[in-house]
C-alpha positions in Angstrom: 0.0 0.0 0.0 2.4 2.3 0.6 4.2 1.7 -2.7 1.0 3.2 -4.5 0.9 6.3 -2.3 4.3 6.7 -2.9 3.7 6.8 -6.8 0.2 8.5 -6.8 1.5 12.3 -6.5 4.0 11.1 -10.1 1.1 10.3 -11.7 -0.7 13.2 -10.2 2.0 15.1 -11.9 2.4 13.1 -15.4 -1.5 13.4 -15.6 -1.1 17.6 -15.0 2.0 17.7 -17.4 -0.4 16.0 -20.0 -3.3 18.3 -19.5 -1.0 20.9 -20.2 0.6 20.3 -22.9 -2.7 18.9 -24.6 -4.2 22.5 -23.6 -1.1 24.4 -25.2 -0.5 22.3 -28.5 -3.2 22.7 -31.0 -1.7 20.1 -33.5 1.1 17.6 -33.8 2.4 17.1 -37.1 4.9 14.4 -37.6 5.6 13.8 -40.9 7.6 15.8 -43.3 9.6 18.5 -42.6 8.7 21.5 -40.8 6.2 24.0 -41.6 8.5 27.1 -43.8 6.9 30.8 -44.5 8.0 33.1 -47.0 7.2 36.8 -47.6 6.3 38.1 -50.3 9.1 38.5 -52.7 11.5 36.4 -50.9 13.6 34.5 -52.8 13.3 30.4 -53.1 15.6 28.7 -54.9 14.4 24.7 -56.4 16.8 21.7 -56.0 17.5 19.4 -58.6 18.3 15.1 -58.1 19.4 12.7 -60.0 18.1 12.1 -63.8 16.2 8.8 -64.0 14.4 6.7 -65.8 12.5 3.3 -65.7 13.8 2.3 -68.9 17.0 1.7 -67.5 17.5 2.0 -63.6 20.7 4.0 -63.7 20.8 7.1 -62.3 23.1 10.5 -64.1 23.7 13.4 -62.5 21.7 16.3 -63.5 24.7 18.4 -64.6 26.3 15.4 -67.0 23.8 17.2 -69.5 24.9 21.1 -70.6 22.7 22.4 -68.3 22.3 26.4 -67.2 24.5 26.1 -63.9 23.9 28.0 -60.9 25.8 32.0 -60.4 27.0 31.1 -57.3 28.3 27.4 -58.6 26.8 24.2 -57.9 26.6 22.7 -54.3 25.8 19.4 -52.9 22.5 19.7 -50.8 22.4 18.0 -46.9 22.2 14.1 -47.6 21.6 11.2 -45.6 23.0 8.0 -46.1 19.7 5.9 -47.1 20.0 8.7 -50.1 23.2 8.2 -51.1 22.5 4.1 -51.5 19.6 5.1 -53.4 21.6 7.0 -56.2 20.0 10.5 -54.9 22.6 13.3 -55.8 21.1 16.7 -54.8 22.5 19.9 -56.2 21.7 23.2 -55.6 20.1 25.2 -59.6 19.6 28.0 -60.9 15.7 28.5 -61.4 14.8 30.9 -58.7 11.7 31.6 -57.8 10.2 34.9 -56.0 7.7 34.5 -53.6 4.0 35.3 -55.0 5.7 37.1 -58.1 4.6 35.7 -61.5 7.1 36.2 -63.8 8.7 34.8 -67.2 12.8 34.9 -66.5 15.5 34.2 -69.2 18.2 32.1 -67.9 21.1 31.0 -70.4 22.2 30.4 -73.7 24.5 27.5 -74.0 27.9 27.2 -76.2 27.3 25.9 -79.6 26.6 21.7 -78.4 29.5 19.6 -79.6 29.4 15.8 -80.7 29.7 14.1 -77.8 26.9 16.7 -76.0 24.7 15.7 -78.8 24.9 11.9 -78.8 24.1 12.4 -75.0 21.2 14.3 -74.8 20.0 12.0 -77.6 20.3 9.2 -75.6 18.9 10.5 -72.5 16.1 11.8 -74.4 15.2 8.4 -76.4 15.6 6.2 -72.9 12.7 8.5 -71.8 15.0 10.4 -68.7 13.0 12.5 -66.2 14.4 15.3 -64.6 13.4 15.6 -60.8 13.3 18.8 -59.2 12.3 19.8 -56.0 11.1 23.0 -54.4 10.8 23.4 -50.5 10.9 19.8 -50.3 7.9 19.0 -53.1 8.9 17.1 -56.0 7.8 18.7 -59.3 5.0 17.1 -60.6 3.6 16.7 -64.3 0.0 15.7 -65.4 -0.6 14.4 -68.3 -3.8 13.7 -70.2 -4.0 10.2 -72.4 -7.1 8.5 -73.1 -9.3 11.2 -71.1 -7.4 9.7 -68.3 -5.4 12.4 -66.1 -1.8 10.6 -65.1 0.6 11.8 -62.5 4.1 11.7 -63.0 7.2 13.5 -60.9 9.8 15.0 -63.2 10.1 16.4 -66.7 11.8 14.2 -69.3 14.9 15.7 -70.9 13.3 15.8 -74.8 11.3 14.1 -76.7 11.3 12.5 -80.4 8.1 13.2 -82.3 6.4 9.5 -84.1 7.3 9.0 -87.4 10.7 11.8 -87.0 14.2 10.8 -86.5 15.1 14.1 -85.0 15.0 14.5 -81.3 13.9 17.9 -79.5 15.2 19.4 -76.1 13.0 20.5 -73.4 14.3 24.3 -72.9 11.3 26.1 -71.8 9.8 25.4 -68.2 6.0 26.7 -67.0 6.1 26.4 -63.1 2.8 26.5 -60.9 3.3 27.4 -57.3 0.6 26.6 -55.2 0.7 28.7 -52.0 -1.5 29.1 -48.7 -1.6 32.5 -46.9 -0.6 31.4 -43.4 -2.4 33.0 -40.7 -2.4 30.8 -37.5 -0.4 30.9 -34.3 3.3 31.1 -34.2 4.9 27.5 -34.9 7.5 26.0 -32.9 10.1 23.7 -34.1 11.7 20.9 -32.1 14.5 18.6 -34.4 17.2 20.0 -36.4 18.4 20.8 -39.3 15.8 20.9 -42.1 14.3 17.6 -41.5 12.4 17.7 -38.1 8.8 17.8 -36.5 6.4 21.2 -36.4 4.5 21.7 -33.1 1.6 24.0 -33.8 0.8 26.2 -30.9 -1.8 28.4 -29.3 0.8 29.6 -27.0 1.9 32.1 -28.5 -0.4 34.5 -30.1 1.5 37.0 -32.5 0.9 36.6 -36.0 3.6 34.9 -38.5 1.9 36.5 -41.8 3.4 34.6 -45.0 2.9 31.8 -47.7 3.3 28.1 -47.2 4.3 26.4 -50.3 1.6 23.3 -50.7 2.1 22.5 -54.2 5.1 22.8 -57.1 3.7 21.5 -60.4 5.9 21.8 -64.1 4.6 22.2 -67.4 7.3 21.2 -70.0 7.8 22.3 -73.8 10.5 23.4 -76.4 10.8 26.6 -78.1 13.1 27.8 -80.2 14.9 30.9 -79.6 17.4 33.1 -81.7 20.6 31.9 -80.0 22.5 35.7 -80.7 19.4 37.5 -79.1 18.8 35.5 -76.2 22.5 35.5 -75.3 22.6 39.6 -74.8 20.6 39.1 -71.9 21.7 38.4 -68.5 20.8 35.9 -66.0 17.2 36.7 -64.8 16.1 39.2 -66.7 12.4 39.4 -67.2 10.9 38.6 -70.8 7.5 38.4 -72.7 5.0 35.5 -72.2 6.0 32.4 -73.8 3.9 30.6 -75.9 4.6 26.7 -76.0 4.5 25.8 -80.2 2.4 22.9 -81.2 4.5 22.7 -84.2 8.0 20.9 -84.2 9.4 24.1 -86.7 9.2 26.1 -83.4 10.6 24.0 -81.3 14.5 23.6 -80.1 16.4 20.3 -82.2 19.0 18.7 -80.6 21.5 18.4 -82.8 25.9 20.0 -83.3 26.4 23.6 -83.1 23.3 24.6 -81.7 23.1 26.6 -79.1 20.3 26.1 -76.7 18.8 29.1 -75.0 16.6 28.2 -71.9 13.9 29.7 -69.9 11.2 29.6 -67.7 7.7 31.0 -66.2 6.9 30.4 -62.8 2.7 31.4 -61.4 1.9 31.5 -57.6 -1.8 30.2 -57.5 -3.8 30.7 -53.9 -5.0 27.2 -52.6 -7.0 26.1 -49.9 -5.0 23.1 -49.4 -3.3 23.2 -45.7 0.4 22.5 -45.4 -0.3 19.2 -43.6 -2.0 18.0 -46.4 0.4 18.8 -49.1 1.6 15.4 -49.8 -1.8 13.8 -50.3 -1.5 14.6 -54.3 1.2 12.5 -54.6 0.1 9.9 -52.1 -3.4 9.3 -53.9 -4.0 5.5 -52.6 -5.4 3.9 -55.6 -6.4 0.2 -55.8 -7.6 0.1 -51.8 -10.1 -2.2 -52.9 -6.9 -4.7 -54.2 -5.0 -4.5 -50.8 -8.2 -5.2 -48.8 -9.0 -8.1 -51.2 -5.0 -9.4 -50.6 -6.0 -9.2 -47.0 -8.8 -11.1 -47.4 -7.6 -13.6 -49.2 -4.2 -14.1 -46.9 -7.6 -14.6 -44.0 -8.6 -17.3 -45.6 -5.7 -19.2 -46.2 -5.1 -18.4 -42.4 -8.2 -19.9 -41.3 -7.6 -23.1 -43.4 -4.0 -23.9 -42.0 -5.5 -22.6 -38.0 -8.1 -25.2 -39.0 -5.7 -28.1 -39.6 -3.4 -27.2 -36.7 -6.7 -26.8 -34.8 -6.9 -30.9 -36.0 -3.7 -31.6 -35.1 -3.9 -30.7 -31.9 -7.2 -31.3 -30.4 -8.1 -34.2 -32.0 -5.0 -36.5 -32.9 -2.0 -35.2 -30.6 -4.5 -35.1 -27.6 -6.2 -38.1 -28.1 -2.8 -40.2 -28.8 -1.6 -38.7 -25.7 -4.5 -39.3 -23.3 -4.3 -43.0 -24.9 -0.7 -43.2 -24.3 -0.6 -41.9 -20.6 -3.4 -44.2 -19.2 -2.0 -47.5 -20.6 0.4 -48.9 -17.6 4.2 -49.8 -18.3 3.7 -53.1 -19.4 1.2 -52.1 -21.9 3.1 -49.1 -23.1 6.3 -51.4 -24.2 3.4 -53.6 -26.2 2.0 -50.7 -27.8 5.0 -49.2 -29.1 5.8 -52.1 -30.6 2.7 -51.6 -32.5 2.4 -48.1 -32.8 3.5 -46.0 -35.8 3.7 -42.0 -36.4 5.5 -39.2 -34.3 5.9 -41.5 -31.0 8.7 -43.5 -32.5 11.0 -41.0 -33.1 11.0 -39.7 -29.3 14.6 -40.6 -29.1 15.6 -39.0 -32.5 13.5 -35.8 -33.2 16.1 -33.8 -30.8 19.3 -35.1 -32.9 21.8 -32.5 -33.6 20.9 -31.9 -37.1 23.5 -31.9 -40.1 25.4 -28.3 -40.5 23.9 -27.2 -37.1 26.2 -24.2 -37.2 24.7 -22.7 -40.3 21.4 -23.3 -39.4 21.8 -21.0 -35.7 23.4 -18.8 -38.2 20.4 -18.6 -40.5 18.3 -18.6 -37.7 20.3 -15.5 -36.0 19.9 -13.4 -39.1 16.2 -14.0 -39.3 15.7 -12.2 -36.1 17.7 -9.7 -36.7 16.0 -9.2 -40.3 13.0 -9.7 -38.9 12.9 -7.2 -36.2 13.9 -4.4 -38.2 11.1 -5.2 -40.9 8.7 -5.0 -38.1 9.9 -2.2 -36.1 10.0 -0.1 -39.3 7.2 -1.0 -40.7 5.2 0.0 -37.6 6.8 3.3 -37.5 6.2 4.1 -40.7 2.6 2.8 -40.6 1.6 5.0 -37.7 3.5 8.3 -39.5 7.0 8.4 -38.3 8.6 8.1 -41.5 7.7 10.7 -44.3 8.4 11.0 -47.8 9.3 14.0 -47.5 12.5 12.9 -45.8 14.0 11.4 -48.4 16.3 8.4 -47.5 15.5 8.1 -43.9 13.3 5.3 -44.9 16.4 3.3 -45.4 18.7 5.0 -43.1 16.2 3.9 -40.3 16.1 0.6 -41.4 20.1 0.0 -41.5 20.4 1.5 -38.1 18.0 -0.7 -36.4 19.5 -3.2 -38.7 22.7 -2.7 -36.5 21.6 -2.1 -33.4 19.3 -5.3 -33.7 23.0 -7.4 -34.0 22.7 -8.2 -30.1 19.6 -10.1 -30.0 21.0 -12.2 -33.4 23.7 -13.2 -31.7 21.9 -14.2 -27.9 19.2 -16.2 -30.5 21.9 -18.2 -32.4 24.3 -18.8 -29.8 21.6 -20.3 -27.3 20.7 -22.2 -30.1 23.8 -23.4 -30.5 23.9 -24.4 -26.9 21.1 -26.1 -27.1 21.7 -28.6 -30.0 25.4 -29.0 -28.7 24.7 -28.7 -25.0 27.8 -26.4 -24.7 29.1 -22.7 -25.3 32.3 -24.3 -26.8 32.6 -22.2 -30.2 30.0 -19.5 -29.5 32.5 -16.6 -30.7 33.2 -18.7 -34.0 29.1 -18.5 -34.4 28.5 -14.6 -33.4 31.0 -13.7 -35.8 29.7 -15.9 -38.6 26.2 -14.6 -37.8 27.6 -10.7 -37.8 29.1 -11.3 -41.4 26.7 -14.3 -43.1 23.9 -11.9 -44.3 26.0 -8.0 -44.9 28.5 -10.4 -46.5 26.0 -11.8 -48.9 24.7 -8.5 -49.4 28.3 -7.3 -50.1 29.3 -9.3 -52.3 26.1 -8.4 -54.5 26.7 -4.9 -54.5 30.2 -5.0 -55.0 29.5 -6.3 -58.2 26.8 -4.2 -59.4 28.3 -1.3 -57.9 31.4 -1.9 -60.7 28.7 -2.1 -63.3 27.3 1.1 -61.8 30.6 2.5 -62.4 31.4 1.1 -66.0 28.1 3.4 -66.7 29.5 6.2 -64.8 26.2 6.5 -63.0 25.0 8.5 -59.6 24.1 5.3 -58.3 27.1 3.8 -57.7 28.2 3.9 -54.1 31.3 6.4 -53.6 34.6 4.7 -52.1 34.0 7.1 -49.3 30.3 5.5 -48.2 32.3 1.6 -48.5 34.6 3.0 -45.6 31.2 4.4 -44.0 29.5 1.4 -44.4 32.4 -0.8 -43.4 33.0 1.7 -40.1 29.1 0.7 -39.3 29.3 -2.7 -40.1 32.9 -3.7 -37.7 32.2 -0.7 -35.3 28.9 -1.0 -34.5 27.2 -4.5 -35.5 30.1 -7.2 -34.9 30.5 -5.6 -31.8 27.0 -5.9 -30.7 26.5 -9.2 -31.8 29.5 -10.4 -30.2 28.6 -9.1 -27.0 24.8 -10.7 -28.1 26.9 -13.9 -27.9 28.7 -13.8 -24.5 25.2 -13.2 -22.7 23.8 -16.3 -25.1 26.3 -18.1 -23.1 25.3 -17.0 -19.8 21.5 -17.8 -20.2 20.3 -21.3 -20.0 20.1 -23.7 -22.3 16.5 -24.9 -23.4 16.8 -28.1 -22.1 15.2 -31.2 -24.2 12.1 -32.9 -23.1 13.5 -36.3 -24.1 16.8 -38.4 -24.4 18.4 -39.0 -27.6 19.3 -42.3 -28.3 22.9 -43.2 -29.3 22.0 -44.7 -32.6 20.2 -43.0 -35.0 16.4 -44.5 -36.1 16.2 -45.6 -39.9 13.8 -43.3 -41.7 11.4 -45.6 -43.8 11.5 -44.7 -47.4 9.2 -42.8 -49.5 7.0 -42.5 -52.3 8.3 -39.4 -53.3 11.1 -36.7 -52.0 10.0 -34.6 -48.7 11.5 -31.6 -50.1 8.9 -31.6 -52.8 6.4 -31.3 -50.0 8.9 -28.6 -48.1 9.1 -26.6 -51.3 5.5 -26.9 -52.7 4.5 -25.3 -48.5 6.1 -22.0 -49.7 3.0 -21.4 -51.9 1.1 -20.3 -48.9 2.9 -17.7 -47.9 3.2 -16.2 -51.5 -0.1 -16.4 -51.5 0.3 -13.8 -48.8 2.2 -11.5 -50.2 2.6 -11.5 -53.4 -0.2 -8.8 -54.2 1.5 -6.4 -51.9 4.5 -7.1 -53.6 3.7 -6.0 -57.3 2.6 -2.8 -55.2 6.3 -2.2 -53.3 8.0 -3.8 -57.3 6.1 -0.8 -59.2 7.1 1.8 -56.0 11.2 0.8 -56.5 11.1 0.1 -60.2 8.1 2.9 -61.7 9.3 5.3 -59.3 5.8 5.5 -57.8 5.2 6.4 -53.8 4.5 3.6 -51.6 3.0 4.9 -48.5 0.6 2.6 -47.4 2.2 1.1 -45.1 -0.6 0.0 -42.9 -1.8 -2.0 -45.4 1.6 -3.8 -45.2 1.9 -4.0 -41.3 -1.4 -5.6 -41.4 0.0 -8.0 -44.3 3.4 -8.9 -42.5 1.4 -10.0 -39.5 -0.7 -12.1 -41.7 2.9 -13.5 -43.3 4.1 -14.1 -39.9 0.7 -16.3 -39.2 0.9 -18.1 -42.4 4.5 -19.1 -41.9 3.7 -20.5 -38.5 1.4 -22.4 -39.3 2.7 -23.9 -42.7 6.1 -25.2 -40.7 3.9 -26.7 -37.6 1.9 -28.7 -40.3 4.7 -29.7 -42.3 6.6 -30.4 -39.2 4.2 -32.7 -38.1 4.0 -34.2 -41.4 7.1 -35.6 -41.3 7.4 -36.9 -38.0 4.3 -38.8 -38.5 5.9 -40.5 -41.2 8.8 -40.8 -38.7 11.4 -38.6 -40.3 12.9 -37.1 -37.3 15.0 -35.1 -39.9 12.7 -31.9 -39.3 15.4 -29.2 -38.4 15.8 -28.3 -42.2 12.5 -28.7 -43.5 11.2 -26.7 -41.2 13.0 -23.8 -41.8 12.8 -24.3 -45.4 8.9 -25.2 -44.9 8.3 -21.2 -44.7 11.4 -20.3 -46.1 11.2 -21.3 -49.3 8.6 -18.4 -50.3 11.6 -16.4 -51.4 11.8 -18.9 -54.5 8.3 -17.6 -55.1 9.2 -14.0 -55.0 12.4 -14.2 -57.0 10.8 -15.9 -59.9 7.8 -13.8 -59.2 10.2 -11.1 -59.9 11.5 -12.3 -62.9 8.2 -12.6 -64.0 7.9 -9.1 -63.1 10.7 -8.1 -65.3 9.6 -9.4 -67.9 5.8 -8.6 -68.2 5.8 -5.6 -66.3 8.7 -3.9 -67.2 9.4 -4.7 -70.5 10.4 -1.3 -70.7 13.5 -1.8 -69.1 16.7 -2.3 -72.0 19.9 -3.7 -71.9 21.6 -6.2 -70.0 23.0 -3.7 -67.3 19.7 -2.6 -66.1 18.8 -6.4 -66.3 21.8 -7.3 -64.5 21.1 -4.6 -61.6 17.5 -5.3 -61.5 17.5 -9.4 -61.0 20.6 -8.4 -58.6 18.6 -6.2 -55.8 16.1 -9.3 -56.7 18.3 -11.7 -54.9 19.2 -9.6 -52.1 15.5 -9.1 -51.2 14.4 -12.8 -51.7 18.1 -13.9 -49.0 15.9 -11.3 -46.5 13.0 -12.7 -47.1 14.1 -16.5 -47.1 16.0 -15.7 -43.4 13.0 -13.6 -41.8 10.5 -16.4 -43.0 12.7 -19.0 -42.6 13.3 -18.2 -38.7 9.8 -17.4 -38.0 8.3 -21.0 -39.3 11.7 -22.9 -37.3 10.7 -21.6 -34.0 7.0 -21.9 -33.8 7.9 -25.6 -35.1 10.5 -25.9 -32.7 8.4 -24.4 -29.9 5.5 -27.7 -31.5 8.2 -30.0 -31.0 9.2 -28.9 -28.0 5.6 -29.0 -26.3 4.3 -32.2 -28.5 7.1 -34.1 -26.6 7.9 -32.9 -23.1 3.6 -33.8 -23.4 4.7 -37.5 -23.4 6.0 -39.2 -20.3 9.2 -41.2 -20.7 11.3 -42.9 -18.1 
């Protein structure tokens, strides 16, 4: 009693501290970046990223085409590492905006384009290049209108080339629409850093912070063509008449030597009722709701039918064996085993130390790891914490947890490994194989496609500089952990077995056909699962569309984590019925072996759905991010079906009472 009167008045004063703060805050906006106002006038400058395209996957800087560069000379923008893996390269530009002041602004005439210029702007054009800009953290966006059907895209392609024409036109003339919303409200208070962070709106304090908030940036592309001499007397930002785009090709800007390319650009603020909180929602549009719910529904299903089996399993023929078993006296028991057949006759087998033991607590060791950080991520971003706004911290968030998530891979395999062997005799030579099995995998992979990435001269290959950060990470921060994950592995206790083993192994009858026909054909199930979400998070990487419906995918992983259980405790129970006490493996590979499904799922992907994409490099990079995803996959479900079926075995066997 007097523990709770002792903690009463700190609740008492959490509960007032609440009240407070609920009183003083008016809103709590998490995602995104903070809330920015401008004054009229003021001048905003846009951002430009990487050029890319879906054609080929390989991202160019934006100045490796004879752009207008900016007076002041170009800078890198702030980046984070999740967008420097992702081939982002953000550079300063110089389209400059004023705030609320429509005007039309001459920029600059290029020299006279030489071969190698030509053959490059060409190319970029023909593989259908966007160019992504971005303006107070809002990518540009571009509708377009085909079939009476209004399509979204983000980015401007570099030219075009007309049907039926062999020559090839250079977008040179940009119309920008600015949608602003006069702010009004309460002062805002910032709490983060840096330009990244979270906005607090508050009624506390009352003055007014008149300005605009910028809640839309959309681009309108064409080509003109200018007289080269004429345009070239002006200087940078000087106002000129309205541009009309031409709807004939004579007007507009060829590509082609010894043309000089004069550019320029409009930019109109338009008034808009859309809130600053809101701003993303054009480019998060959910469409196809009514697909994800059906993929739910049908995941539900197939859950229903395995919890029905298992339901069989357990109720009906484990406990009615067992209650059969337990009331028959010692005597009898000896007769009846003689006679009996099924999962009681491997009781001193189905806790044999099973081949390559080490690799498996390995495997198993990365699956957690894996697995916690698709979870923990994927709940933050489902409840708001990660925005797309905040470009890279997607993946920045998920390697950090990644790391950080070493110590609990190491406690799981090394107790695992105590268990099987029934000593910590090599646990440091299995923390440090679990530390490097998966990152060296993963290595190895982009290694490789990282010197393709660098044959191609592309933005996305990673820098020598990000190896050694990466590297830092990996020996600093995660073999560390795991090691130490290890050491208190070997200070908890074993999991001790229900049942002896017996010194000689039981001959498995033989079979009809091979068990890991069965094992493989279980990983249907879980595809079935998934693999509607999946074309959804395919099209997000490889379209370059937004994925941000990521409640829809918490609510699928749990459904995947179901469906895995259950598949492994069936298939488990399978075998030892047919007393194969070989069931280490199998299970494992029971759930597992869905990442066979979704690496030929996405070479099926490739090519039907992006038959668009040319040439053996973009092939090469595409079916290599494949494999890394399907090793993740095949370790996280993997782990999860081994030790619910371990957990079975476990509690199917310390049910039976053996002297």
């Amino acid at each position: 009693m007097a523990v709770s009167k002792s903690r009463m008045p700190e609740f008492l004063w959490a509960l007032l501290v609440l009240v407070m703060f609920a009183h003083v805050c008016n809103g709590f906006y998490l995602p995104g970046s903070y809330m920015h106002t401008y004054s009229k006038g003021q001048e905003i400058f846009t951002k430009v990223n990487s050029l890319t395209s879906i054609e080929t996957e390989l991202p160019f800087s934006y100045y490796s085409l004879p752009y207008c560069k900016p007076q002041g000379g170009i800078k890198k923008m702030a980046e984070n590492l999740g967008e420097l893996l992702m081939g982002d390269e953000i550079e300063s530009s110089p389209y400059r905006f004023r705030m609320n002041v429509n005007e039309t602004v001459y920029l600059c005439t290029t020299h006279p384009l030489k071969e190698h210029e030509v053959k490059l702007l060409k190319q970029r054009a023909r593989d259908m290049y966007q160019v992504n800009m971005i303006l107070d953290n809002l990518p540009a966006m571009r509708y377009a209108y085909q079939n009476g059907v209004t399509i979204r895209w983000t980015g401007y392609p570099v030219g075009f080339t007309p049907e039926g024409s062999k020559d090839d036109y250079i977008i040179n003339h940009l119309k920008f629409r600015v949608l602003i919303h006069e702010y009004e409200g309460s002062g805002v208070q910032i709490i983060g850093t840096e330009e990244e962070g979270m906005g607090v709106i508050s009624e506390a304090d009352k003055k007014k912070a008149s300005g605009y908030e910028i809640v839309g940036f959309e681009v309108y592309p064409c080509s003109v063509k200018y007289d080269a001499d004429t345009m070239s007397k002006n200087e940078m930002y000087k106002s000129i008449a309205p541009v009309n785009c031409p709807k004939d090709y004579t007007e507009s800007q060829i590509i082609r030597e010894q043309e000089r390319v004069s550019f320029t650009y409009e930019v109109e603020f338009v008034k808009s009722d859309i809130r600053w909180p809101s701003r993303w929602d054009a480019y998060l549009k959910m469409e196809g709701a009514r697909v994800h719910w059906f993929s739910i529904l049908n995941s539900l299903m197939v859950i229903f039918f395995l919890a029905g089996i298992v339901f069989v399993i357990f109720l009906r023929t484990v406990r009615r064996d067992l209650t059969r078993y337990e009331e028959l006296d010692k005597e009898a028991q000896v007769q009846m085993n003689e006679e009996l057949s099924g999962w009681k006759l491997v009781v001193g087998d189905v806790f044999r130390e099973p081949d390559h033991s080490k690799l498996l607590c390995v495997m198993v060791g990365d699956g957690v790891q894996i697995t916690g950080m698709s979870v923990v991520t994927i709940i933050f971003a489902a409840f708001g914490f990660v925005s797309p706004a905040s470009r890279g911290m997607l993946l920045t968030g998920m390697i950090i947890l990644y790391l950080f998530l070493g110590i609990i891979a190491g406690y799981v395999a090394v107790r695992m490994w105590r268990t099987i062997k029934g000593t910590s005799e090599g646990w440091r030579s299995v923390s440090w194989f679990v530390a490097c099995f998966f990152p060296g995998i993963v290595f190895v992979i982009l290694t490789i496609l990282n010197f393709i990435l660098w044959g191609s001269n592309s933005t996305g290959a990673i820098p020598i500089s990000l190896y050694f950060v990466l590297f830092s990470l990996w020996f600093c921060i995660s073999v560390p952990l795991t090691l130490l994950g290890g050491f208190l592995g070997t200070r908890s206790e074993a999991i001790q077995y229900p049942v002896r083993t017996n010194q000689i192994p039981r001959e498995i009858p033989a079979r009809k056909y091979p068990s890991w026909l069965l094992v493989l054909g279980a990983g249907t199930l879980p595809f079935g699962t998934l693999f509607i979400e999946l074309f959804f998070i395919l099209s997000s990487i490889w379209l370059g569309r937004f994925y941000y419906v990521f409640g829809f995918l918490l609510i699928v992983l749990l459904l995947l984590v179901v469906v895995c259980a259950e598949v492994s405790v069936v298939l488990t129970y399978m075998h030892l019925c047919v007393e194969d006490w070989r069931w280490w493996w199998k299970a494992f590979f029971a759930s597992g072996s869905v990442a066979l499904y979704v690496f030929l799922y996405s070479i099926n992907y490739l090519v039907f759905d992006l038959q668009s994409l040319s040439g053996p490099v973009s092939a090469t990079l595409y079916l290599g991010y494949s494999l890394i995803m399907a090793t993740a996959i095949m370790l996280s479900t993997g782990t999860i079906g081994f030790l619910m079926s371990f957990y079975f075995v476990h509690y199917l066997f310390a049910s039976v009472k053996i002297d």
